[in-house]
C-alpha positions as CSV (number, residue, x, y, z in Angstrom):
1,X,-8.6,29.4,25.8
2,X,-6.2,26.3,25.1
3,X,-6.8,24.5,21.6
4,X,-8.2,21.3,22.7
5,X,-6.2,17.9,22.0
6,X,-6.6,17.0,18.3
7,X,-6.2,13.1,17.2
8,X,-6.0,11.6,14.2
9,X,-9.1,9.9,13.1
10,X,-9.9,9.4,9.5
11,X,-7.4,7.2,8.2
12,X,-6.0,7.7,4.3
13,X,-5.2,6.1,1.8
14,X,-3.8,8.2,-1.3
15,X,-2.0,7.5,-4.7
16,X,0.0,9.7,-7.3
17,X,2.3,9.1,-10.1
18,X,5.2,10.3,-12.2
19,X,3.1,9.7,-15.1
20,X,3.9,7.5,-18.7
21,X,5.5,9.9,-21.0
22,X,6.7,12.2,-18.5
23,X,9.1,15.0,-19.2
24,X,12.7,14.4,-17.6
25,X,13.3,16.0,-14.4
26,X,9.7,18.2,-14.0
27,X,8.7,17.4,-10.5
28,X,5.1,16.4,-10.3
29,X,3.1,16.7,-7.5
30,X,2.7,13.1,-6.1
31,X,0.9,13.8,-2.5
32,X,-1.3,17.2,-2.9
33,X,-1.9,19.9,-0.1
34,X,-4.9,19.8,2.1
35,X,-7.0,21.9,4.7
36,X,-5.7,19.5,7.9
37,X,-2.3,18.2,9.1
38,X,-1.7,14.5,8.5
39,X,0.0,11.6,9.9
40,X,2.3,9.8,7.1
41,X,3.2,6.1,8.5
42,X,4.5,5.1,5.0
43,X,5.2,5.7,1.6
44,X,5.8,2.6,-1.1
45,X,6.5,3.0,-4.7
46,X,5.4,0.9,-7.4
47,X,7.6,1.4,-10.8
48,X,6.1,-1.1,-14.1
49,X,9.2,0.0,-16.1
50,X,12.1,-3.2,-17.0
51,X,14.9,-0.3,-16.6
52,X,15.7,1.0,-12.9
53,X,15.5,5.0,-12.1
54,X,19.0,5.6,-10.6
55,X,17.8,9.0,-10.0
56,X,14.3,9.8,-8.5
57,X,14.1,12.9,-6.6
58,X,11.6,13.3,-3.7
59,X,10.3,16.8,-2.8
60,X,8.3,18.5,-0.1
61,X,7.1,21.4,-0.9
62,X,5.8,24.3,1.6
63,X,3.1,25.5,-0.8
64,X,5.1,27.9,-2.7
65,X,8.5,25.9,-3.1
66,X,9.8,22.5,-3.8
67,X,12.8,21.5,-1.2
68,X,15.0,18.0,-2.2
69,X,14.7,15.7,0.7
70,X,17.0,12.6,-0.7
71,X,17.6,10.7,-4.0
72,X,16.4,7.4,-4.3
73,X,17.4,4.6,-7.1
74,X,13.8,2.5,-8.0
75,X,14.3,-1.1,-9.1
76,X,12.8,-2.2,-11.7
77,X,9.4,-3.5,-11.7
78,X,9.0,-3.0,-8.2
79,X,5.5,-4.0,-7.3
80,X,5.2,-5.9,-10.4
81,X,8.0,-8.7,-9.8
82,X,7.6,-11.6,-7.7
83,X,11.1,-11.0,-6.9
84,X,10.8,-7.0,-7.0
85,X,8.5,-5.5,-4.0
86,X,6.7,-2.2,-3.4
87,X,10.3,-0.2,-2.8
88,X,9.8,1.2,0.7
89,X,10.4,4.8,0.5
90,X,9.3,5.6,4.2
91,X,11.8,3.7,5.3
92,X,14.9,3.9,3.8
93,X,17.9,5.4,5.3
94,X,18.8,8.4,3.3
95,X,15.6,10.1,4.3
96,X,15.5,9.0,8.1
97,X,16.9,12.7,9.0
98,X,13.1,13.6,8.1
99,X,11.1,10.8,8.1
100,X,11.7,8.5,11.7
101,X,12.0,11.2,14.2
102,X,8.7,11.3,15.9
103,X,7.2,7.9,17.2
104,X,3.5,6.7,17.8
105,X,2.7,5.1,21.7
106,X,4.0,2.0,21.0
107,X,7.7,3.2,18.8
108,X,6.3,2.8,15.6
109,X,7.8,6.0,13.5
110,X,5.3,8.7,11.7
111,X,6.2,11.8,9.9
112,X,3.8,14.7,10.5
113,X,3.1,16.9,7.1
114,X,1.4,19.8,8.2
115,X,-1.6,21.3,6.2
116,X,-1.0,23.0,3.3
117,X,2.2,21.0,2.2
118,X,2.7,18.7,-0.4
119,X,5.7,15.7,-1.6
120,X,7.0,15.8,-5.5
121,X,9.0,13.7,-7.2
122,X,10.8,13.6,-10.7
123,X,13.1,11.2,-12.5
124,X,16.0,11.9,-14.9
125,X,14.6,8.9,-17.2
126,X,11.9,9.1,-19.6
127,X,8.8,6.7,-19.0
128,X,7.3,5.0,-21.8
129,X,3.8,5.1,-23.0
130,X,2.5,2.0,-20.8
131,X,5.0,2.9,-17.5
132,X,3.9,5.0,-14.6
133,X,5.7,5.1,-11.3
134,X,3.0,5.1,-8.2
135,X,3.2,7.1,-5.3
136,X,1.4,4.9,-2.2
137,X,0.7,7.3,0.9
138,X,-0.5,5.5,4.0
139,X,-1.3,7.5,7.6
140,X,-4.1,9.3,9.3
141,X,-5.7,12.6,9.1
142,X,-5.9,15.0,12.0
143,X,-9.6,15.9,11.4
144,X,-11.5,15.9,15.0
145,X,-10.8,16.0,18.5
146,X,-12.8,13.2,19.2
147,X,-11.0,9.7,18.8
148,X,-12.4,7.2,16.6
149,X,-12.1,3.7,17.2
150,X,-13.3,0.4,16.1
151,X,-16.4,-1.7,16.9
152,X,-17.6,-4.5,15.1
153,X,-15.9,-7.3,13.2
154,X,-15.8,-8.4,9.6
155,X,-15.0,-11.5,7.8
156,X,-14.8,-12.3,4.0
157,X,-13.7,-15.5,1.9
158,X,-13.2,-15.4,-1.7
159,X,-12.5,-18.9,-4.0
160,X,-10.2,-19.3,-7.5
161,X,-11.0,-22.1,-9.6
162,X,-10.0,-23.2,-13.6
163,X,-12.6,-21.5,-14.7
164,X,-11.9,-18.2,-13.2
165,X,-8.7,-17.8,-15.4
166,X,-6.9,-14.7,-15.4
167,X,-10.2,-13.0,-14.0
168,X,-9.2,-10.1,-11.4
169,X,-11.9,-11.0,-8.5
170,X,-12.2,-8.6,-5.1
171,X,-10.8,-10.1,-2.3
172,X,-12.2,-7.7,0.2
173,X,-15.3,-5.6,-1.0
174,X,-15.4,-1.5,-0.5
175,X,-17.6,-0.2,2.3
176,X,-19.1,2.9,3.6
177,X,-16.8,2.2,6.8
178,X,-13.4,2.2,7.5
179,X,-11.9,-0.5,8.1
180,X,-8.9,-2.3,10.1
181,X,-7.4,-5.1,7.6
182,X,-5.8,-8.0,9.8
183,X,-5.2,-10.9,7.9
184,X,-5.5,-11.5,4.6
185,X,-4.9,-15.7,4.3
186,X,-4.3,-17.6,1.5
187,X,-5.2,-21.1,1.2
188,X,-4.1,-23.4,-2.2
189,X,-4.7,-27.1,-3.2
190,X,-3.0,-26.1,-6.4
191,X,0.6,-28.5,-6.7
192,X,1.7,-25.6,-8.9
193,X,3.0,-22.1,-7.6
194,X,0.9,-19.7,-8.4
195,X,1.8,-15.6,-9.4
196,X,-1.0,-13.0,-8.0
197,X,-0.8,-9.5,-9.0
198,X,-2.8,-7.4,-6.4
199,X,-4.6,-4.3,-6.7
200,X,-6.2,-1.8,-4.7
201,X,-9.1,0.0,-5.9
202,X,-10.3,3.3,-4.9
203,X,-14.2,3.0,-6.5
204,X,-13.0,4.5,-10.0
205,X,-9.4,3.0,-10.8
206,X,-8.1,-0.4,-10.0
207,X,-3.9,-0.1,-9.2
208,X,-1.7,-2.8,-9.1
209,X,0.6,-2.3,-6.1
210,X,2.0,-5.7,-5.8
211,X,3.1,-9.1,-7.0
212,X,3.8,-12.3,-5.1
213,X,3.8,-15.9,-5.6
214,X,1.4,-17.8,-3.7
215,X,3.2,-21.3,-2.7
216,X,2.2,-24.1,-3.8
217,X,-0.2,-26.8,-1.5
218,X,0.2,-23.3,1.2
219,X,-1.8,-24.8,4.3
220,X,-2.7,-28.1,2.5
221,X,0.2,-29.9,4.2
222,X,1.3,-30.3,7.3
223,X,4.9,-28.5,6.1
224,X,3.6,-25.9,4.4
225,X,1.9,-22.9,5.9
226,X,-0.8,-20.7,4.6
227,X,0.6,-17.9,3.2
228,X,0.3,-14.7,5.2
229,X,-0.1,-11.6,2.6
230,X,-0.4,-8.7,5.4
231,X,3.4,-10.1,6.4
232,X,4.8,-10.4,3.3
233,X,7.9,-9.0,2.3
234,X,6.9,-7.2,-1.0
235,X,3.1,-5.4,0.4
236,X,5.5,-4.5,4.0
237,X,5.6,-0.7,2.7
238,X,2.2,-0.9,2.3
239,X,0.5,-3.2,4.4
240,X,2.6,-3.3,7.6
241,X,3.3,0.3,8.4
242,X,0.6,0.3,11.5
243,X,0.6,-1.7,15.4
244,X,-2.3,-1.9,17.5
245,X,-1.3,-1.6,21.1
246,X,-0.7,-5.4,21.1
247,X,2.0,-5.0,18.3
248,X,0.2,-6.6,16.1
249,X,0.3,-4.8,12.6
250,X,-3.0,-3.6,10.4
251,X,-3.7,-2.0,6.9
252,X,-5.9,0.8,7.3
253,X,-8.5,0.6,4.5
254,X,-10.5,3.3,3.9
255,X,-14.7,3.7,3.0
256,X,-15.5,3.0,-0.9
257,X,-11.7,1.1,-1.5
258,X,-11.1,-2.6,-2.1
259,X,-8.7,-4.9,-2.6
260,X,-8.1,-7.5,-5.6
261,X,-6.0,-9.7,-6.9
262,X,-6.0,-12.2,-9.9
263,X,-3.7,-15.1,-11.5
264,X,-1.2,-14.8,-14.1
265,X,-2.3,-18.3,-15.0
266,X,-5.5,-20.5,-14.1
267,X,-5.8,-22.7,-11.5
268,X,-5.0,-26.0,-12.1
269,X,-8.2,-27.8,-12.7
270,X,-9.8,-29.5,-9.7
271,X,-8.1,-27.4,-7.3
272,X,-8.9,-24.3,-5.9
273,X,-7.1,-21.5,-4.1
274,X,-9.2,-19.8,-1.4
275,X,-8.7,-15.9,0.6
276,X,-9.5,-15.5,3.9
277,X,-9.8,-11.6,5.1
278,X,-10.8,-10.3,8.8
279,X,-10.2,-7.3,10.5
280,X,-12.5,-4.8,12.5
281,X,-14.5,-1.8,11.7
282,X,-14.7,1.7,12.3
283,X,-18.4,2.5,12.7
C-alpha cells in the first residue's frame, strides 16, 4: 500500500547556542535530532560578543558524523545592535548549494532535514563569560497527514509609560495554540527615539533575539509611519521567513512561547508608546 501524503503541521520554533566560555573549535550541537523530518524556512544568529567571529563553522551532521556545509563571519553584536540585525544564516550565499533548492507553493525556499539529523557549529574564538552565540531555527514539522490550518483570530495591545522604565513587559502572551503572528505595530507619542531589545520566550528562558530603534512620534504624524516590526530589517531572519498564499509574510509562534520587548531608557514622561499584535490561530 502507498504511504499516504504527509504535511507539515506543527510549526517550530527552536534555539541553541555556542555557549559563554566555550572551547575553540568543538562543534556543539546547535539543532538536535528528532523522530520526524522537518521543514527549516530559516536560521538567524544572534552573537552578544563586541568582537566579530571571522570563522564560525556550520555542520550537519547524519547522526554519526559532522559534515562542514560553509564558513560564515558573525558581526558583532548581531541581534543586540540597533545597527547590527539577527545575521541571516538561511539565507546567505555561501550555503545556497544546500539551503534554496526546494521551494514552498508560492517560491518561498525551505530546506528539508530529515529525521534523525542534526546542524553544529563551532568558532575559532573564545566567548567570554557573559557571551553566547544563539542558534534561531524557524520551519515546520512533518508530524501528520492531516493538514492543519487556522481558524480564529487574535488581537493584543500592550502600553509603555515613565513609569514602566526599563521593565521587560510581554507584547504578545503564550498560549496553548499555535499561532500565526501578522503584525506586530508600534505606535509612539515619545519626541525621542527610543531602543527596544526584544525577546522571545519559550515558558522557562526569555532570549533576546533583536534590537531596533523605535522612531520617534512613529504614526503620531502625518509623515511618519508606525513602525512595522514583522518587516523590519534586523527580525527579517526571524520574522519574515513565511508567505501565506497571498504573499503576505507571518512568524509562526508556537503554544506556551511569547514575545517581549523592553526600553533601554524610559519613556519620556507624558507620553506613551503603544504595541499592536494580530494574527490568526491554529485551533
Amino acid at each position: 500500500m502507498a504511504n499516504k501524503q504527509k504535511y507539515t503541521n506543527t510549526p517550530f520554533l527552536t534555539y541553541g547556542e555556542i555557549p559563554s566560555s566555550n572551547t575553540a573549535n568543538q562543534v556543539y550541537s546547535v539543532l538536535s535530532s528528532v523522530a520526524y523530518d522537518r521543514r527549516i524556512y530559516g536560521i538567524g544568529v544572534t552573537l552578544n560578543d563586541l568582537t566579530t567571529h571571522t570563522q564560525v563553522r556550520f555542520y550537519i551532521n547524519n547522526g554519526t558524523s559532522n559534515f562542514q556545509l560553509n564558513l560564515n563571519s558573525i558581526p558583532s553584536s548581531s541581534g543586540y545592535s540597533t545597527s547590527v540585525g539577527v545575521y541571516d544564516l538561511f539565507g546567505v550565499s555561501t550555503i545556497g548549494a544546500y539551503f534554496s533548492k526546494q521551494h514552498d507553493q508560492i517560491s518561498v525556499p525551505y530546506f528539508n532535514l530529515p529525521a534523525g539529523w542534526s546542524f553544529g557549529a563551532s568558532t575559532t574564538i573564545n566567548l567570554g563569560a557573559a557571551e553566547i552565540m544563539g542558534f534561531w531555527f524557524i520551519g515546520e514539522n512533518y508530524d501528520s497527514t492531516n493538514l492543519k490550518l487556522t481558524s480564529n483570530k487574535f488581537f493584543q495591545e500592550v502600553s509603555f509609560v515613565n513609569a514602566d522604565s526599563t521593565t521587560t513587559k510581554t507584547l504578545i502572551s503564550s498560549s496553548v495554540n499555535d499561532r500565526r503572528v501578522y503584525e506586530i505595530s508600534v505606535f509612539s507619542s515619545d519626541a525621542t527615539a527610543r531602543n527596544l531589545t526584544l525577546k522571545l520566550n519559550d515558558g522557562v528562558t526569555s532570549r533576546t533575539f533583536a534590537t531596533i530603534s523605535v522612531t520617534a512620534n512613529a504614526g503620531n504624524t502625518t509623515t511618519i509611519s508606525a513602525l512595522d516590526i514583522v518587516a523590519h530589517s534586523n527580525v527579517y531572519p526571524i520574522f519574515a521567513k513565511q508567505y501565506d498564499m497571498g504573499g503576505q509574510p507571518f512568524f509562526h509562534l508556537p503554544a506556551g512561547w511569547s514575545i517581549e520587548g523592553n526600553f533601554s531608557v524610559a519613556v519620556t514622561s507624558g507620553a506613551s508608546i503603544k504595541f499592536t499584535s494580530n494574527g490568526e490561530i491554529y485551533e
